[in-house]
N, C-alpha and C positions, 0 to 999 in steps of 0.2 A: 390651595383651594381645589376642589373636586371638584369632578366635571358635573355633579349636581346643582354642588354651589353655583357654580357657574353660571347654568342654566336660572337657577333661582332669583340671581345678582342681574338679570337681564332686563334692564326696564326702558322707557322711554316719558320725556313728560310731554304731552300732547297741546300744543298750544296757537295749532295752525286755524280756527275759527270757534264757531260758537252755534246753536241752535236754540232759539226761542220761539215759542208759539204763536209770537206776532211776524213771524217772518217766514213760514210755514204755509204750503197751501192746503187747503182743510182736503184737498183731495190727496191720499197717500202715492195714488199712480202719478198724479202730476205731480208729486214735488219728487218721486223715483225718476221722473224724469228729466227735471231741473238736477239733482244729484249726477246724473248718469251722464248729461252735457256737461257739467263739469267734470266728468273724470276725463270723458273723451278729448275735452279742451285741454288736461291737462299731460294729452298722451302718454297715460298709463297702460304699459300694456297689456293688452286682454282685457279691458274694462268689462266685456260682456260675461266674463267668468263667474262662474257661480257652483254654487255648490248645493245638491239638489238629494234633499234624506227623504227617502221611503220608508216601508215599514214591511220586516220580512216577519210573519206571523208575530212576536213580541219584541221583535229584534229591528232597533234601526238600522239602515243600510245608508251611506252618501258615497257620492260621490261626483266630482266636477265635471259641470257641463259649462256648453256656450248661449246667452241669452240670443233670441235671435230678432225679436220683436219685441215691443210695446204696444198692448193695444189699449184701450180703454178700460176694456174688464179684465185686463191681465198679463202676463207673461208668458212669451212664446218658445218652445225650447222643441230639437226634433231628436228624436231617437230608432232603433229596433223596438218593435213593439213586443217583438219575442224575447228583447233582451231579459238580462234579471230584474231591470228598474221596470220597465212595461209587464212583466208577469207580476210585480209588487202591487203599480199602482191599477193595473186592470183589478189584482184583489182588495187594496184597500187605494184606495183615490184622495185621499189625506196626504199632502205632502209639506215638505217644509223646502226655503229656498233661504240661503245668506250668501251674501255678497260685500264683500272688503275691498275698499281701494286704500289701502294702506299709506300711498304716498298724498291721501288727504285726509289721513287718521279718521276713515269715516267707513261704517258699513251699515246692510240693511238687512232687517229678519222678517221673512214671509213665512206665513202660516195660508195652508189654501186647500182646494181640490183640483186636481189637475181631470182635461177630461181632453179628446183628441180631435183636435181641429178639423175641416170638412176638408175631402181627398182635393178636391178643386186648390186649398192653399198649400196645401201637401206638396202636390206636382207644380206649383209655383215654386216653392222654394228648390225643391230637388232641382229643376229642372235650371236653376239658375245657376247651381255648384258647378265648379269643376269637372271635366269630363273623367276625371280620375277619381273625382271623389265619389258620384257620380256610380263608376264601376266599382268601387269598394265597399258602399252599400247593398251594390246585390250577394257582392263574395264573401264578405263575411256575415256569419251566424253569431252573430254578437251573443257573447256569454256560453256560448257553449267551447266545450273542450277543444283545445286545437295540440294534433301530437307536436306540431315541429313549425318555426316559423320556415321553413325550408315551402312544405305542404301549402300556407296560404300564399306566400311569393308564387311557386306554380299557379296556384288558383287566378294569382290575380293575372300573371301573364298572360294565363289562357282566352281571359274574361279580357284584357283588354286587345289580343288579337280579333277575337270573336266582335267588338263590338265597336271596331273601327269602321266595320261594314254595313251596322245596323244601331237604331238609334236606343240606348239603356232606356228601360223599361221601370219606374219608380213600383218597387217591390209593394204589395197590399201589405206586408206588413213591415214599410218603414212611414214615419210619420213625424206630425207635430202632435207639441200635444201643447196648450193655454190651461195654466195655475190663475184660476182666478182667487184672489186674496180675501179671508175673512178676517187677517189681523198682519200690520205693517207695524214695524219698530224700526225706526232711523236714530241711530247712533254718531254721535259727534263727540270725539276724543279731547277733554279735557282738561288742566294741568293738575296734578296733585289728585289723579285718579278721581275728580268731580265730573264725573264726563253727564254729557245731556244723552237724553234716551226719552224721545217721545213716542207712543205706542198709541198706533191708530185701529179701533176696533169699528168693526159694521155691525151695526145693533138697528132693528127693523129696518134695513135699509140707508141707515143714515151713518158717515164715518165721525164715531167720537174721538177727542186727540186728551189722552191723559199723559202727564208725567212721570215718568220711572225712577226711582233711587238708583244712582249707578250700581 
C-alpha cells in the first residue's frame, strides 16, 4: 500500500451522540455554549482553540487562535492589530471561525464580522495575563520580519529587565476583537458518514435552524 493509500484507507465511524432539532437551543450562541461546557467537561485539550480565516484581497488566509470569551453577541478572541489577520480584517471585516473537538466527533462553523472590542476590555484582559506574556506583546511586531530568533530573545530580555521596575503598558495596537455570527453550523459525527449538520441563519433578526445533507 502507498503512503497515499494509506492516507485514503484512514476513516473512523462516528458513533458517540446524535443532534436533533428538538434538543437544540434556537439560540446558536447558547447551544455553542452548552457544546463548549461539554468539551471543557470532557477535558479536551485547548477546547478554546479555533481556527479563525480572513480574507487577504481574494485569497483566504487561517490560522489558529485561542477563544477567549462568550458573550451574547459573540466571540472574543485578541490579537496584534498590526498583525497580518488585523491588517486583513481592518480591510475586509468578514471572517470565518471552526472549531473541532475531535474527542466528541463534534465541531462548529461560524460565519461573521469581527469588529474590535472597547480599550476598557482590552486592558481587562491584557492586564490579567502573565507578566511574561504581558512583555511579549509589547516585543514582538507580530507578522513582521524577524532576522534571527537569537534578535527577539535579546528583545525580550531587555523588555523584561526594563519592566521589572515599571508596570507594561497594553500596546494601542494590541487588542480584542468580537465575531459577531450571521450564520452557525453545528456538526455532529455520525456512523456510516450520516452525520447531523444543523445550520443556524439570522434573517431580520431572528435565528432560523435548517437541516444540512451531510
Amino acid at each position: 500500500m502507498t503512503h497515499n493509500e494509506e492516507i485514503a484507507a484512514l476513516r473512523s465511524d462516528y458513533r458517540k451522540s446524535e443532534l436533533l432539532e428538538k434538543d437544540v437551543d434556537p439560540n446558536p450562541i447558547h447551544q455553542f455554549r452548552i457544546w463548549f461546557d461539554n468539551a471543557m467537561n470532557a477535558e479536551i485539550a485547548e477546547p478554546n482553540a479555533m481556527c479563525l480565516s480572513t480574507v487577504h484581497g481574494n485569497q483566504p488566509d487561517s490560522r489558529i487562535v485561542l477563544l477567549k470569551a462568550i458573550k451574547d453577541d459573540g466571540f472574543v478572541f485578541f490579537t496584534n492589530y498590526h498583525s497580518s489577520k488585523g491588517l486583513q480584517i481592518e480591510a475586509n471585516p468578514n471572517v470565518a471561525i471552526n472549531i473541532v473537538w475531535l474527542e466528541l466527533e463534534r465541531q462548529v462553523r461560524i460565519s461573521g464580522t469581527a469588529y474590535k472590542i472597547s480599550e476598557e476590555e482590552s486592558d481587562r484582559y491584557f492586564y490579567s495575563r502573565p507578566f511574561e506574556s504581558q512583555v511579549g506583546a509589547i516585543v514582538s511586531t507580530q507578522s513582521e520580519r524577524l532576522n534571527s530568533r537569537e534578535e527577539l530573545e535579546e528583545a525580550m530580555k531587555s523588555a523584561l529587565e526594563k519592566y521589572q521596575n515599571e508596570k507594561p503598558v497594553r500596546p494601542k495596537h494590541w487588542g480584542g476583537y468580537i465575531v459577531q455570527p450571521n450564520e452557525m453550523e453545528f456538526w455532529q459525527g455520525r456512523t456510516s458518514r450520516l452525520h447531523d449538520r444543523l445550520q443556524y441563519r439570522l434573517i431580520n433578526g431572528v435565528w432560523d435552524i435548517i437541516r444540512l445533507f451531510p
